[in-house]
C-alpha positions in Angstrom: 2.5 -19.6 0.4 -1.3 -19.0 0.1 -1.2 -17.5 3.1 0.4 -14.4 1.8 1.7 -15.3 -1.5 4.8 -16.1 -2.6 7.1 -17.3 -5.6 8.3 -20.7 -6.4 11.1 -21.6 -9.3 11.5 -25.2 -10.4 14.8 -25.3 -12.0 17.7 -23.9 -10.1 20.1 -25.2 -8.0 20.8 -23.7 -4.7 24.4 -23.2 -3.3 24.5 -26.3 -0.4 24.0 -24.6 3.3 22.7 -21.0 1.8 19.4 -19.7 0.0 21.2 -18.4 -2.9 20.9 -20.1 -6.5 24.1 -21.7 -7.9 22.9 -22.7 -11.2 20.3 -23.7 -13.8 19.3 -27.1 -14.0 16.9 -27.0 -17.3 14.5 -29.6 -17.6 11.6 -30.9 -20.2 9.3 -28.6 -20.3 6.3 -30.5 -21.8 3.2 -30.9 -19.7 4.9 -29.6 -16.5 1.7 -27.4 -16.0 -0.3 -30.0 -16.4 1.0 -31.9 -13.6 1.6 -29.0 -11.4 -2.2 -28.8 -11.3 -3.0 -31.8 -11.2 -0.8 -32.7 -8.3 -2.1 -29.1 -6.4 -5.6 -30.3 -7.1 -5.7 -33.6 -6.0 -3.2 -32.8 -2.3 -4.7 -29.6 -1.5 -8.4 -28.6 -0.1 -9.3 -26.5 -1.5 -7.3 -26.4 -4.8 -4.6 -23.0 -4.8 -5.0 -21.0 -7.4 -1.5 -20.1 -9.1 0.0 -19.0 -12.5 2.7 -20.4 -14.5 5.1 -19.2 -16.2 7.8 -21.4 -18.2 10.9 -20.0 -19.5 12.5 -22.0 -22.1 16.2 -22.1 -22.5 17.4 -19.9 -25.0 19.4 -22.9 -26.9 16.8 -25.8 -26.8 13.2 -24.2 -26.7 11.9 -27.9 -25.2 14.0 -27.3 -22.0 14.1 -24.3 -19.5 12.8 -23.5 -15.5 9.3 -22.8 -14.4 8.3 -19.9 -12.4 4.9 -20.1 -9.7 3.6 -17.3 -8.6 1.2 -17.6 -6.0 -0.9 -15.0 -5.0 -2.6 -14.3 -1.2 -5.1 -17.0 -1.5 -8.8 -15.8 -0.3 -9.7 -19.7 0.0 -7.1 -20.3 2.6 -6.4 -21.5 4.9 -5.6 -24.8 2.6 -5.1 -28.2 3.8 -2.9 -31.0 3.2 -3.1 -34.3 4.4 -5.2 -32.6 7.6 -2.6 -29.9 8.3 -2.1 -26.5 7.0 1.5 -25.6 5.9 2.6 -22.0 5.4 5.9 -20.5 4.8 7.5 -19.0 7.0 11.0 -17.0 5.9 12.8 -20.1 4.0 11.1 -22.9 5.9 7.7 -24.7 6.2 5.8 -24.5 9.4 2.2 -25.8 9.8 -0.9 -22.9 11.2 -2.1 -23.5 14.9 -5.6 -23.5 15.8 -6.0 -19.8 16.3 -4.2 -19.0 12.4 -6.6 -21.5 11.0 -9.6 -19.7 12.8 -8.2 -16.3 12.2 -7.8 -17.7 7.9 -11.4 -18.9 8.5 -13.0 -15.9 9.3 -11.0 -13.7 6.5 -12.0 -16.0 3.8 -16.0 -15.1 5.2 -14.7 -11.4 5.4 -13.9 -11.9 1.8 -16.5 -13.7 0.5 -18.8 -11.0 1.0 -19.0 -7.3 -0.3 -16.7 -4.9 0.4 -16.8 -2.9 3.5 -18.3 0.6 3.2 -15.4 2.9 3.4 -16.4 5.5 5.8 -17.1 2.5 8.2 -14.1 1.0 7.8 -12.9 4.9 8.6 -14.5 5.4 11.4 -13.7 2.1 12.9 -10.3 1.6 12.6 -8.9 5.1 11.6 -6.6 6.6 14.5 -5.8 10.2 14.1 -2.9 12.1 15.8 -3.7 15.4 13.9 -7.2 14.7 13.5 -7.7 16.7 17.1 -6.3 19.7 15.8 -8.8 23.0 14.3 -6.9 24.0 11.0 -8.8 27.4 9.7 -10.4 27.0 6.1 -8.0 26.4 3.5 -6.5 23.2 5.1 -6.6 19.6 2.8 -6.1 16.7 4.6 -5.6 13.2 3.8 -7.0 10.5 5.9 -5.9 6.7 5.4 -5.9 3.3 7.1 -4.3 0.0 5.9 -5.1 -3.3 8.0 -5.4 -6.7 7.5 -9.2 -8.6 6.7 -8.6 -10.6 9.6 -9.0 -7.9 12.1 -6.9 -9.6 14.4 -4.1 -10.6 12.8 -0.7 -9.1 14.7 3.2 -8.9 14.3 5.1 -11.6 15.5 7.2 -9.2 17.5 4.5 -8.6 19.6 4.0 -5.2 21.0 7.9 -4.3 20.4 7.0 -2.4 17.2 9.4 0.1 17.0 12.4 -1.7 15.0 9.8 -3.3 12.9 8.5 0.0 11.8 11.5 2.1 11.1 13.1 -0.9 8.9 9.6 -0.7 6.6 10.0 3.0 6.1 13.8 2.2 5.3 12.6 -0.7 2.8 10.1 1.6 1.4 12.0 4.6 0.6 14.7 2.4 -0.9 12.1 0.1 -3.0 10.7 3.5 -4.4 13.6 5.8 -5.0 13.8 5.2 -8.6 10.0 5.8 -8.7 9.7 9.7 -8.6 11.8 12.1 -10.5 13.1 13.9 -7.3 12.3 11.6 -4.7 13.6 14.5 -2.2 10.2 16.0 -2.2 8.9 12.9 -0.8 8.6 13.8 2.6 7.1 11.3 4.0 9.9 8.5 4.4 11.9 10.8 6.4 8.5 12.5 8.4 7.0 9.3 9.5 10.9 7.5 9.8 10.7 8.2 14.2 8.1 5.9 15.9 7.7 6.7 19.2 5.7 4.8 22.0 2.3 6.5 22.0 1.1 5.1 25.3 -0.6 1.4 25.6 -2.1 2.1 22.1 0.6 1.8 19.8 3.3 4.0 18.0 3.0 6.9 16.3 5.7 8.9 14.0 5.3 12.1 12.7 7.0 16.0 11.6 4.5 17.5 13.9 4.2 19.6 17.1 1.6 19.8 18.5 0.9 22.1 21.2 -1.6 20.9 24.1 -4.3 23.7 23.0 -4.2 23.7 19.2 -5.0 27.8 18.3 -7.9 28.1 16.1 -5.4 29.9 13.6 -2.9 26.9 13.5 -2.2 27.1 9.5 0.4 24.1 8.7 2.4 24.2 5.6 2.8 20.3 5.7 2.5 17.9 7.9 2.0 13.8 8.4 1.4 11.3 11.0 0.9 7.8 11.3 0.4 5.1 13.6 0.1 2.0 14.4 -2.8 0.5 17.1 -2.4 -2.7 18.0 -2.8 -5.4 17.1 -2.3 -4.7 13.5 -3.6 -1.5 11.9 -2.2 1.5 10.1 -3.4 5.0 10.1 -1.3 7.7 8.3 -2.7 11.7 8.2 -1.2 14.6 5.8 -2.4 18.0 6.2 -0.9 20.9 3.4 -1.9 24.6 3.3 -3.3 25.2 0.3 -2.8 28.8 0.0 0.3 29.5 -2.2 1.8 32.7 -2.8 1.6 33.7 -6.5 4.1 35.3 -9.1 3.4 37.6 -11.7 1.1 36.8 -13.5 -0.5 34.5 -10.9 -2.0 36.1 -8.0 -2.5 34.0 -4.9 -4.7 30.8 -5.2 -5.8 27.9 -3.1 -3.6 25.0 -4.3 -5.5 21.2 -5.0 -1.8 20.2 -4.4 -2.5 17.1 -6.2 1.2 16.5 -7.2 2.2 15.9 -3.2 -0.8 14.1 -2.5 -0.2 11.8 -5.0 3.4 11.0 -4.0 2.8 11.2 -0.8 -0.1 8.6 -0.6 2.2 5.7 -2.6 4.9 6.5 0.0 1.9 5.9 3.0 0.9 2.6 1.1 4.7 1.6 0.3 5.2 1.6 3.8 2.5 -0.2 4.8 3.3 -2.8 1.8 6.8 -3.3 3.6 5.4 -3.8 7.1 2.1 -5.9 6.5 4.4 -7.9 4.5 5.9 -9.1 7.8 2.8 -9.6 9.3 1.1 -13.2 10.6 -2.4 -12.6 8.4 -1.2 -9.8 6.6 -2.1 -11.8 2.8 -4.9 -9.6 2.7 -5.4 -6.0 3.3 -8.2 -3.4 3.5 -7.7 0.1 2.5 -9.9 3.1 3.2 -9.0 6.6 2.3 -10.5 9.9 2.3 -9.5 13.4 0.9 -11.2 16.6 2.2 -10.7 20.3 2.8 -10.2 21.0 -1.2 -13.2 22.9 -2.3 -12.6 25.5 -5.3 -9.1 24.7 -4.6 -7.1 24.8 -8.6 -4.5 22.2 -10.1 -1.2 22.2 -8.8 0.2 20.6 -12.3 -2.1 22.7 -14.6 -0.9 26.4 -12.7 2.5 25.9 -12.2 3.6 23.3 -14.6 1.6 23.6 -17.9 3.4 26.3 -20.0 0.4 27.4 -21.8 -1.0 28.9 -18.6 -4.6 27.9 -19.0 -5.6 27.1 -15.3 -7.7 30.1 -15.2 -10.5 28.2 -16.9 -10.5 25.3 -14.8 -12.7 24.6 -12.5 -12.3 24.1 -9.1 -11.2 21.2 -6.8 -14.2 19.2 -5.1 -14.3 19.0 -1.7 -12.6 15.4 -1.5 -13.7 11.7 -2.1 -14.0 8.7 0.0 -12.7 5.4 -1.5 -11.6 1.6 -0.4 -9.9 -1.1 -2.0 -8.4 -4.8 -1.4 -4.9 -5.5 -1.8 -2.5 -7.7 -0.5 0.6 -6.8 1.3 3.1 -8.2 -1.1 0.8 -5.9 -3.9 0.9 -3.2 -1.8 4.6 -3.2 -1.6 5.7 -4.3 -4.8 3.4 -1.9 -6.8 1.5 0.9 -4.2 0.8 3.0 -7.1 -1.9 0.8 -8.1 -4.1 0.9 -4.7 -2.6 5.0 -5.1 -4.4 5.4 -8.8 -7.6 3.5 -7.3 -8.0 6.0 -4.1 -8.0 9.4 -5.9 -8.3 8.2 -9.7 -12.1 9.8 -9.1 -11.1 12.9 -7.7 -8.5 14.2 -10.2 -10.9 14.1 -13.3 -12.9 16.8 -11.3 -10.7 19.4 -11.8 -7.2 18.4 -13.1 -8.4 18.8 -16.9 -5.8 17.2 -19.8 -6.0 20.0 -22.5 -4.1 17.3 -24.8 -7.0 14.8 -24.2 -4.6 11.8 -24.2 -2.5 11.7 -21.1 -3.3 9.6 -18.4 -3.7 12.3 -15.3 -2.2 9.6 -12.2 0.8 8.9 -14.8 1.3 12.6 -15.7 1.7 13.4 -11.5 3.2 10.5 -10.9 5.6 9.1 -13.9 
């Protein structure tokens, strides 16, 4: 489970032939931990690193189960008695020489600083709407997701396109209970069509785009992602930012930092769900970029705040480059966190909390 993390329970009994528990079978407590290291540290090179977590019966405090949770290890591959066992679905298997070279090289990746993010941009970025001219007043969101090891790959080979639609699916499900209206989430149902996009990979997205993109092309909203092989995500969103007013709001460029905020934990959800099924996918990179925003006003603060003071807020900057490690089982159990580390920098610029005491992600995104 170092490989790409896992959870173990000591304690319950599991229904004979199936992988479901049956019952509780509560045992002493007392120096459990204790062992668990010890036995970890003196099988395993080099020693996991887990935490524990007893839970004691709620009738007899000195009995109960004991939970392990085991994170992506960034010391593995690990070895015991000269092989290294992973899990694979509900059975062990052991890594063949290419894994173990592939786990090799990650744990170098990750021993050293992290990679800039407009290199890891500009190397491993793919763009389907990155070839279209948008006139000014365009913001667009740029993001890739891959695995450390740079070579790690899907077991389903180049047949992606199952694979990808049942992550979205996983993903809009695992996050519907996240946003008040997840109906203006478009991008479960926008990026839910892969399509073959030549030798490279697949792509998905709610775009047309003509073979000579006009200079004028003005989008309201659109997104796009794919997937190059042998393992690497790439997701685009482009808004107009111009938004007709009402009385007493005249027309204004739009930071539109409510949908950009729900739309990059939906990009991340989805690639949570899918690296999750990846061979290497324990740990992740992410790089993402915003641009296209300049003098552009809150979305929250001019349509949302009663008190109408978004005259006296300043503008949007232009955007804001940022990276961050993860792993895919983080990723998918809790993209709001790699979200809130992407753009936390760019919201303080111009989304201004006139109570002083709200946190500004939380406030977009309850």
């Amino acid at each position: 489970m170092t490989v790409s993390g896992g959870v173990i329970v000591y304690g319950v009994d599991e229904a004979e032939g199936t992988i479901t528990a049956a019952t509780i079978v509560a045992f002493p407590l007392s120096g459990v931990e204790e062992k668990l290291r010890n036995v970890t540290g003196s099988l395993i090179a080099p020693a996991p690193y887990f935490d524990v977590y007893p839970i004691a019966s709620p009738d007899d405090g000195d009995i109960g189960v004991v939970v392990l949770a085991i994170p992506a290890s960034s010391l593995a591959p690990h070895q015991v008695k000269g092989r290294y066992p992973y899990r694979r679905g509900t059975t062990t298997d052991y890594l063949d020489e290419r894994a173990v070279e592939r786990l090799y090289r990650q744990r170098h990746e990750l021993s050293g600083a992290i990679q800039p993010t407009s290199l890891l941009l500009e190397q491993d970025f793919v763009g389907t709407l990155n070839g279209l001219e948008v006139r000014s007043g365009t913001g667009s969101l740029n993001l890739v997701v891959r695995p450390t090891a740079a070579d790690a790959a899907h077991p389903a080979g180049a047949w992606q396109q199952p694979v990808l639609k049942d992550a979205v699916h996983r993903a809009a499900g695992a996050q519907s209970s996240r946003f008040n209206n997840s109906s203006l989430v478009r991008a479960f149902d926008a990026l839910s069509n892969w399509e073959p996009w030549g030798a490279l990979g697949w792509r998905a997205t709610n775009a047309h785009i003509p073979d000579a993109p006009s200079l004028n092309y003005a989008p309201d909203f659109y997104l796009a992602a794919n997937l190059a092989y042998p393992a690497r995500l790439s997701f685009e969103g482009l808004w107009a930012l111009t938004v007709p007013g009402s009385h007493p709001v005249p027309d204004y460029l739009c930071a539109r930092e409510i949908d950009v905020a729900r739309e990059l934990i939906a990009m991340l959800a989805i690639a949570g769900e899918y690296f999750a099924s990846v061979d290497g996918g324990g740990h992740l990179m992410v790089g993402g970029r915003l641009s296209g925003f300049d003098r552009s006003r809150s979305q929250f603060a001019t349509e949302l705040e009663p008190r109408g003071f978004a005259a006296d807020l300043p503008g949007a900057p232009d955007g804001v480059t940022s990276s961050a490690h993860t792993s895919a089982l983080d990723l998918r159990d809790a993209p709001e966190q790699v979200a809130r580390t992407l753009i936390d920098r760019w919201l303080p610029a111009f989304f201004t909390d006139v109570l002083g005491d709200r946190d500004l992600f939380a406030t977009l995104v309850p």
